[in-house]
C-alpha positions as CSV (number, residue, x, y, z in Angstrom):
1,X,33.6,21.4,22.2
2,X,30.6,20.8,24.3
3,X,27.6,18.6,24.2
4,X,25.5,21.1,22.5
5,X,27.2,20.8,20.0
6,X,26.6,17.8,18.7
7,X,23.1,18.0,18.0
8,X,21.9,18.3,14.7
9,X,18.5,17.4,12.7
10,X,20.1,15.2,10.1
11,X,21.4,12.1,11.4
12,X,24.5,11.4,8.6
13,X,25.8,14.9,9.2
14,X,25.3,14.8,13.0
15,X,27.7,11.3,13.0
16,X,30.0,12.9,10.8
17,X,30.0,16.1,12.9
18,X,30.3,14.4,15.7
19,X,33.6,12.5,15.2
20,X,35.1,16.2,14.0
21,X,34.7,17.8,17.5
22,X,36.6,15.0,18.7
23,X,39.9,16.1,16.5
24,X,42.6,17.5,17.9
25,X,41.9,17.3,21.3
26,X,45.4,17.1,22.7
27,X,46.6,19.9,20.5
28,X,44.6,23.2,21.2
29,X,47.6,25.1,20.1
30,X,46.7,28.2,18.2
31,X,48.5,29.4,15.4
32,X,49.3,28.5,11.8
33,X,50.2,24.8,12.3
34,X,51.0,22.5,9.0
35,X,48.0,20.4,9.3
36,X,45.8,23.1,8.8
37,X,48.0,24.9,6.1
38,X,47.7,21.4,4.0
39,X,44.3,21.1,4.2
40,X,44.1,24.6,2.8
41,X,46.3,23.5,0.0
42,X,44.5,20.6,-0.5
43,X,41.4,22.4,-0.7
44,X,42.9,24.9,-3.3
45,X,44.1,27.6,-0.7
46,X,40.6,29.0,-0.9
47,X,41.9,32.0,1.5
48,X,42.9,33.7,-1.7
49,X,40.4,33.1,-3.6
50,X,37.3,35.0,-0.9
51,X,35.4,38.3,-1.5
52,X,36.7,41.1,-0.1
53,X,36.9,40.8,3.7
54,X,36.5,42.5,7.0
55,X,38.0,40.9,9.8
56,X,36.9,41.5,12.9
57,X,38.1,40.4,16.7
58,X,37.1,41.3,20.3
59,X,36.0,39.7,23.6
60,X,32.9,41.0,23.3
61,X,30.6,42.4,20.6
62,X,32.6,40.6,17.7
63,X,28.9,39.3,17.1
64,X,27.0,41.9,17.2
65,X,29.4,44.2,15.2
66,X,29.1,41.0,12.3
67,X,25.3,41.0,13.0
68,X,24.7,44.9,12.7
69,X,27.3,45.2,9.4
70,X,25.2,42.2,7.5
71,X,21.9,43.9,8.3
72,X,23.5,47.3,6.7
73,X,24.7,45.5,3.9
74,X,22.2,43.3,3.0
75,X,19.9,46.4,3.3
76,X,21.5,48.3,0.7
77,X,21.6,45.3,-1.7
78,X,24.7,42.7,-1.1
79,X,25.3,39.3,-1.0
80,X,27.1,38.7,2.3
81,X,29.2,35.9,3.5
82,X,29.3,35.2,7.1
83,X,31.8,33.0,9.5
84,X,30.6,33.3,13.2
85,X,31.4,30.8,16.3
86,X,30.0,29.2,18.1
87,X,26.6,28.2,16.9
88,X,23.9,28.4,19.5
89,X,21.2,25.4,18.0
90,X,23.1,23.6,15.1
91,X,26.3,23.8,13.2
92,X,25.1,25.7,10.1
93,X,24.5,29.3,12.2
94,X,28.6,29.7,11.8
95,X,28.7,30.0,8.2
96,X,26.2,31.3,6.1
97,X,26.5,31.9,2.3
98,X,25.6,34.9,0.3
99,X,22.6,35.7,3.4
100,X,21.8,31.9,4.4
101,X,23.0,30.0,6.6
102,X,24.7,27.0,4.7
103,X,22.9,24.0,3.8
104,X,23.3,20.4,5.2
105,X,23.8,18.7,1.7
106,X,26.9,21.4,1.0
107,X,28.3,21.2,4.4
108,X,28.1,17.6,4.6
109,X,30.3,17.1,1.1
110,X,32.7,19.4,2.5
111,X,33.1,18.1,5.5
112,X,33.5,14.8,3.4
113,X,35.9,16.5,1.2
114,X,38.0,17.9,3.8
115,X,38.3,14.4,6.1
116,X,39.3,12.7,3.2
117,X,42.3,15.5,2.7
118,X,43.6,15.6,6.2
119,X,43.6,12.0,6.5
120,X,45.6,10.8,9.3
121,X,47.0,14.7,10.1
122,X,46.5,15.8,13.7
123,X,43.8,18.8,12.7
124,X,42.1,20.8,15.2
125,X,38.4,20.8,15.3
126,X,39.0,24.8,14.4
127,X,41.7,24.9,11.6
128,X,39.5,22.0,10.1
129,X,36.2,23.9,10.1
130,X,37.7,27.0,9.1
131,X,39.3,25.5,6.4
132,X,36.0,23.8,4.9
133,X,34.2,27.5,5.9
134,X,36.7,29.0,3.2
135,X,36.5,26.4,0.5
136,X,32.5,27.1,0.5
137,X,32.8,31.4,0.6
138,X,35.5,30.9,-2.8
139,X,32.7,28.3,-4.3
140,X,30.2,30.4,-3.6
141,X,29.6,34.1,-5.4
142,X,29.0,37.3,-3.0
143,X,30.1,40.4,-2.9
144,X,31.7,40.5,0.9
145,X,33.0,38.4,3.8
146,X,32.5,39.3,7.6
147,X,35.0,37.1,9.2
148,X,34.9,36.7,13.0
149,X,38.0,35.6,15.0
150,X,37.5,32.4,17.4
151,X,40.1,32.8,19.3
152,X,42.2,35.8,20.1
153,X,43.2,37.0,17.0
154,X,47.0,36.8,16.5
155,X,47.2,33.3,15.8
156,X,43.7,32.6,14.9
157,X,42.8,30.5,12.3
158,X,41.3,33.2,10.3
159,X,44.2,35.5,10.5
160,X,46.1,33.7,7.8
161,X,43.9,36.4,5.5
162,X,46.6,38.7,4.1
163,X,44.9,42.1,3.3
164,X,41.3,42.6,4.4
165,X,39.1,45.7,3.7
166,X,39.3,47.0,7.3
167,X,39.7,44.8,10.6
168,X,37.7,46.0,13.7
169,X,38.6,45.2,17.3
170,X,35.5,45.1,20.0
171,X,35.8,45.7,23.6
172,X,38.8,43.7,25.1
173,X,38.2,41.6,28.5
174,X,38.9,39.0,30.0
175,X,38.6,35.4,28.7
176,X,40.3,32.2,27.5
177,X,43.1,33.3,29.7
178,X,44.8,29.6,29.9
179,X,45.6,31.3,25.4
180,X,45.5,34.7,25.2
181,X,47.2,35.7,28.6
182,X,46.2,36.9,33.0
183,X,46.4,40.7,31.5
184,X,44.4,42.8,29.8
185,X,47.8,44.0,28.4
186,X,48.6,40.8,27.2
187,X,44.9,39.7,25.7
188,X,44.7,42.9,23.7
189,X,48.2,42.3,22.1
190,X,46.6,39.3,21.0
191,X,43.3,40.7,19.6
192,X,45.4,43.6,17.8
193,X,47.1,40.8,15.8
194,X,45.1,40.6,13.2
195,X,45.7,44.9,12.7
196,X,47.6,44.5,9.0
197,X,50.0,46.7,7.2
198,X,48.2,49.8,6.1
199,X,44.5,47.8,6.4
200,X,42.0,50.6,8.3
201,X,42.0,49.6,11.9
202,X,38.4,50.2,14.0
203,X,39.0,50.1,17.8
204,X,35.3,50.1,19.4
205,X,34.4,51.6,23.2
206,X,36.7,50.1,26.0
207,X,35.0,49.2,29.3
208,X,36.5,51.9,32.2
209,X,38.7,48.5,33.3
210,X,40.5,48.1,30.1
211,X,40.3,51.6,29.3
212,X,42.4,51.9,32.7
213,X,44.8,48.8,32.0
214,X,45.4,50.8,28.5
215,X,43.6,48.5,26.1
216,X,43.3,51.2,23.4
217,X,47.3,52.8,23.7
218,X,48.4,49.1,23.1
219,X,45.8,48.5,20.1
220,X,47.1,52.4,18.5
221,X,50.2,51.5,19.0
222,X,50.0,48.1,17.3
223,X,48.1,49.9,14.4
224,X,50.4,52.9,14.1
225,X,53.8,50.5,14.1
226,X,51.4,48.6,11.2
227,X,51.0,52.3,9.3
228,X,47.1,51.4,9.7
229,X,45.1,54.4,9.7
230,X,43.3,54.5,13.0
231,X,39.4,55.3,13.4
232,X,38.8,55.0,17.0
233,X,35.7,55.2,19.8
234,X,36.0,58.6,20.9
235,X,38.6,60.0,19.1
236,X,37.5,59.4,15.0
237,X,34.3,58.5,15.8
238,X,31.6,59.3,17.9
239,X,28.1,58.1,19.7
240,X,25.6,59.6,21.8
241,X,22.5,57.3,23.2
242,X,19.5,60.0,23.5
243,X,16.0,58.1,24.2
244,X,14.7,56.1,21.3
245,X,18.1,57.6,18.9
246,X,21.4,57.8,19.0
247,X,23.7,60.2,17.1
248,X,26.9,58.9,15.4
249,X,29.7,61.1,14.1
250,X,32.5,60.8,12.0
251,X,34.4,63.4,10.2
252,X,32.4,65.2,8.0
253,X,29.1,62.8,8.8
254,X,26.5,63.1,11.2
255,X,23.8,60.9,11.4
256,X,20.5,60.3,13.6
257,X,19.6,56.8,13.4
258,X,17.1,54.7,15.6
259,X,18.2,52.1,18.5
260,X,19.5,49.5,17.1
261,X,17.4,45.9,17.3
262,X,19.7,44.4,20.4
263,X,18.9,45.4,24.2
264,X,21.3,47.5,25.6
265,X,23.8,50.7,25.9
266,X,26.7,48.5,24.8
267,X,25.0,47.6,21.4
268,X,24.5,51.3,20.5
269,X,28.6,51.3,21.1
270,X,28.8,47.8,18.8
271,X,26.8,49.4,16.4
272,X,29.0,52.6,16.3
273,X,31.8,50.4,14.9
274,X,30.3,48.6,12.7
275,X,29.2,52.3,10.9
276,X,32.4,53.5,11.2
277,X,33.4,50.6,9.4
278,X,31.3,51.2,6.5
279,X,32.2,54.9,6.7
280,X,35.7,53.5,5.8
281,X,34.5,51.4,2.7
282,X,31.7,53.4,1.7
283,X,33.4,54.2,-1.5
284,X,33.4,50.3,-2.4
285,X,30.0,49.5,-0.5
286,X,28.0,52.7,-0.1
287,X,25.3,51.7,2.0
288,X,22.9,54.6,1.9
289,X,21.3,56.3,5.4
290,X,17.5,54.9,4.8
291,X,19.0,51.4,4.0
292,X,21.4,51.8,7.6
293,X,18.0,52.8,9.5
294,X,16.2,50.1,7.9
295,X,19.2,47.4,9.0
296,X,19.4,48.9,12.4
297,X,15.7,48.3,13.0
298,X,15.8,44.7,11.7
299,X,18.8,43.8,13.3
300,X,18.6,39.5,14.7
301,X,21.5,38.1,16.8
302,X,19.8,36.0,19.2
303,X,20.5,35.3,23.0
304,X,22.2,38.9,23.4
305,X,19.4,40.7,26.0
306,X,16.7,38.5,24.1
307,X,13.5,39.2,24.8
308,X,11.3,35.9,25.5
309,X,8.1,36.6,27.1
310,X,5.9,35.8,24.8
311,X,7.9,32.6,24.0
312,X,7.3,31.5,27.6
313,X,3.7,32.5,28.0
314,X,4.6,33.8,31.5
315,X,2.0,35.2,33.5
316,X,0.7,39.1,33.1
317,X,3.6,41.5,34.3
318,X,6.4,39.1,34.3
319,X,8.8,39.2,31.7
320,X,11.7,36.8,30.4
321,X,15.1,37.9,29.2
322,X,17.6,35.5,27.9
323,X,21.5,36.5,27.6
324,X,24.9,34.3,26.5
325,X,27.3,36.7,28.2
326,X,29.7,34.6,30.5
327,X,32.7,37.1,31.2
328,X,33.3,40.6,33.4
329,X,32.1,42.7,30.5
330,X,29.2,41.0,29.5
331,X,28.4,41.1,33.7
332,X,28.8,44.9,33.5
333,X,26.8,45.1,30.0
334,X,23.9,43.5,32.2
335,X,24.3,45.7,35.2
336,X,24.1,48.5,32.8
337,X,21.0,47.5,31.6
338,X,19.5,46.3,34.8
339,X,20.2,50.4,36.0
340,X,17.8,50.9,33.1
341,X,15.1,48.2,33.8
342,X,15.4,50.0,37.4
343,X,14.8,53.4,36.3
344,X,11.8,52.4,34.4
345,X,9.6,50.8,37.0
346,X,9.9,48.5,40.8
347,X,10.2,45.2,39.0
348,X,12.4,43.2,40.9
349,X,15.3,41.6,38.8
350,X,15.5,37.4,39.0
351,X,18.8,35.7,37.8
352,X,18.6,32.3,36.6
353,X,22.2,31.3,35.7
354,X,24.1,28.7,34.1
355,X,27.8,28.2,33.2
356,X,30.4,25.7,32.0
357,X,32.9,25.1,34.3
358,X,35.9,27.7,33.0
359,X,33.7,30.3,34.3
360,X,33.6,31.8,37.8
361,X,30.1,32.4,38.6
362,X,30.9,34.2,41.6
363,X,33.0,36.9,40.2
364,X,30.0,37.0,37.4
365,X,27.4,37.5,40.5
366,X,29.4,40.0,42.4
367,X,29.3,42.5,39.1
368,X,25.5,42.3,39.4
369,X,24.9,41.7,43.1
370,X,23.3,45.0,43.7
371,X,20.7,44.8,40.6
372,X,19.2,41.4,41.6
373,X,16.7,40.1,44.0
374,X,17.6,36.5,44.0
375,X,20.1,34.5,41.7
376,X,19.1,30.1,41.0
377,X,21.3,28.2,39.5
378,X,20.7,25.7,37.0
379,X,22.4,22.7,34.9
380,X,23.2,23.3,31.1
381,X,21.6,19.9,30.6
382,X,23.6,17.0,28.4
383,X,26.9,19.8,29.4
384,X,29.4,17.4,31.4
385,X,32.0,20.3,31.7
386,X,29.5,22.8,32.8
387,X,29.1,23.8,36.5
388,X,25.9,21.7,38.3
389,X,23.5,24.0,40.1
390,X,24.3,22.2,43.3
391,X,27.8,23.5,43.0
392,X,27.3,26.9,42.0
393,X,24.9,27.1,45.4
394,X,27.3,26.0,47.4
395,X,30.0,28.8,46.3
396,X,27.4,31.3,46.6
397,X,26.5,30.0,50.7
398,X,29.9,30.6,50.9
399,X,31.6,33.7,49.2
400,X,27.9,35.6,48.5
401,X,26.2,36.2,52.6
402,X,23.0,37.6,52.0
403,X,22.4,36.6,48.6
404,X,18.7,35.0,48.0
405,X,20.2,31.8,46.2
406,X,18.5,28.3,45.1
407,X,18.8,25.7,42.8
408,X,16.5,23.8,40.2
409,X,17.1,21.3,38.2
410,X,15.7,23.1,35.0
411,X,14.8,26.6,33.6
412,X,11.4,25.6,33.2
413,X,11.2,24.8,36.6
414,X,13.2,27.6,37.8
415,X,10.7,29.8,36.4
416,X,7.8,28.2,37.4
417,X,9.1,28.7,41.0
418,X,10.1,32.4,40.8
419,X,6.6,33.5,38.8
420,X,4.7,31.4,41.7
421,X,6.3,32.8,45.1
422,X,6.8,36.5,43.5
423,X,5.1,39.6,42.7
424,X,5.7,39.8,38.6
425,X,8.7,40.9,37.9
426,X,11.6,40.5,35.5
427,X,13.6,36.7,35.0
428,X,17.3,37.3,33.3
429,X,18.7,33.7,32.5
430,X,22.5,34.4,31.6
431,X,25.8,32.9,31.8
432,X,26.4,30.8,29.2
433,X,25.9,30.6,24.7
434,X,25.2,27.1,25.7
435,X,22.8,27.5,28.3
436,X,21.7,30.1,25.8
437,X,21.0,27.5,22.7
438,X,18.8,25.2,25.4
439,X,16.6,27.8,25.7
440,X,16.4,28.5,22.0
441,X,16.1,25.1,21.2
442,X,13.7,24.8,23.9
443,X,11.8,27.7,22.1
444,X,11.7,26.3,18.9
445,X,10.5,22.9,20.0
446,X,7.4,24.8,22.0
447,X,6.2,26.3,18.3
């Protein structure tokens, strides 16, 4: 865990939250360990006792698949559960109850409830979370669960659910390789862990690289050795971007439905999932076309391609776009959209970028090189294991010639130097969910 995590408004559950990121530090070991299996226990294996589930993994778009699915069904009438990670301002984003997010009383007494059960037991900061997360979805009624993987998806923590309603993979890259793998082959045998015996299985657009390294034979095949029936991008299912719709087919079903709320070609593929999901389910939870049109119109999951201009009060022309993406995907999602930007008008692209130290910032710059005027760096402030600005530079001098790189010690002050010395233009800060919840938080403390 990271500094930014700690913070939260109420003091007694900020302490207590505090000392449970510090659990389990020497023992990042993913899978079903007994710790975590007696707290369940302990807790009344609440795992058995949830709503029906959907379960659903990736490297990227998990998020935006959970985010676009609640909209739907919270359009047509439901009461939906939510388990998301990581948070971008405080703790209480990651699980929210029957449509809101849970409340500090609740979370503190379970977070009480649970450190009083593990007692001495060397828990993870995860399986203890996750644990607690599932005690309050079986205390509290609704009528579906979108569970999102942390980590891989094999030997997640929420894996240990036996039979969910359908499980949906998103696109496959590369990340947390020091877990899940140095292949794409590898990392997607991981995410297709959580495909189950005869449970639907939704496999969402590949990027051409993991389309290339065979992400999607290696997810098939793990569904068809499973006998999961298969409902995949391109194949099953279909979607085709056209203006201010997109088209998505299925079968029998065809359906013209608006851009969805979230910035980006990538989100109209995110969303195609998530609809092919509830094509699979829609005898259980028919959601009806006007309420998926309203949902897709409505649709919040902040910091993906975030618009923030007005937030900023920047100065006539400019315009302010914030974005957690940190890996080679989320780079090419940008570069996509920056193609866009470029078709559109002249506005010259600004990167302001941030990123913990895990990340290679060159590799994320090279992906967008040719989209950008200029690229400075920043500090995630309060983020010891995040990259300094100074040190970011200095790689760039090096490995980047030709790029127009600086430093500053803020965002505010990073904008406030680009809006001065250029002709209006467009300001993408990017890199990093944490970075990402400092501008939030910044946002929120400017209202």
């Amino acid at each position: 865990m990271y500094a930014s995590d700690l913070r939260h408004p109420s003091p007694s559950l900020g302490k207590k939250l505090e000392h449970i990121y510090t659990l389990g530090r020497k023992t990042i070991n993913p899978g079903f360990r007994a710790p975590y299996l007696e707290l369940l226990e302990k807790f009344g294996n609440p795992h058995k006792n949830l709503p029906p589930v959907i379960h659903v993994a990736g490297t990227n778009g998990k998020g935006s698949i959970v985010a676009t699915l609640r909209s739907a069904l919270e359009s047509a009438g439901y009461k939906v559960h939510a388990y998301t990670s990581p948070h971008l301002i405080q703790f209480n984003e990651r699980i929210v109850l029957a449509g809101e997010n849970i409340a500090d009383d609740f979370l503190e007494s379970l977070v009480d409830e649970a450190l009083r059960y593990n007692g001495d037991n060397d828990i993870t900061f995860f399986e203890l979370t996750t644990a607690l997360a599932f005690a309050a979805f079986a205390r509290t009624p609704a009528d579906i669960l979108l569970l999102e993987v942390g980590l891989g998806g094999r030997l997640d923590c929420t894996n240990i659910i036996d039979k969910p309603l359908v499980s949906i993979i998103g696109s496959v890259s590369y990340d947390h390789m020091e877990f899940l793998g140095d292949s794409l082959h590898k990392i997607a045998a991981e995410k297709g862990g959580i495909i189950k015996p005869g449970v639907p299985c939704i496999i969402a657009a590949q990027s051409p690289e993991s389309q290339a390294a065979g992400v999607g034979k290696i997810l098939s095949g793990i569904a068809i050795q499973n006998g999961s029936p298969l409902s995949r991008s391109g194949a099953e299912w279909f979607t085709h971007e056209n203006d201010d719709v997109f088209k998505f087919v299925h079968k029998d079903v065809e359906m013209t439905l608006p851009h969805p709320n979230l910035q980006g070609s990538h989100q109209i593929a995110n969303a195609g999932a998530a609809i092919a999901a509830l094509e699979i389910i829609r005898d259980q939870f028919p959601v009806p076309q006007d309420a998926l049109k309203a949902a897709l119109i409505k649709i919040r999951w902040p910091a993906r391609l975030q618009n923030l201009t007005k937030e900023f009060a920047l100065q006539d022309g400019w315009e302010l776009w914030l974005d957690g993406g940190h890996n080679d995907d989320a780079a090419h999602a940008l570069a996509a959209q920056a193609e866009k930007w470029a078709a559109a008008d002249d506005k010259k692209l600004h990167l302001i970028l941030g990123m913990m130290r895990r990340k290679d910032p060159v590799r994320y710059i090279r992906i967008l090189q040719k989209h950008i005027s200029s690229v400075t760096f920043v500090d995630i402030p309060g983020e010891p294991q995040a990259h300094t600005g100074e040190a970011m530079l200095r790689q760039a001098k090096s490995q980047l010639p030709g790029l127009d790189s600086a430093t500053q010690g803020n965002i505010n002050a990073a904008i406030e130097n680009l809006t001065a010395s250029n002709d209006p233009g467009r300001i993408l800060v990017a890199g990093s969910l944490y970075l990402a919840g400092h501008v939030l938080k910044s946002c929120a403390d400017r209202r």
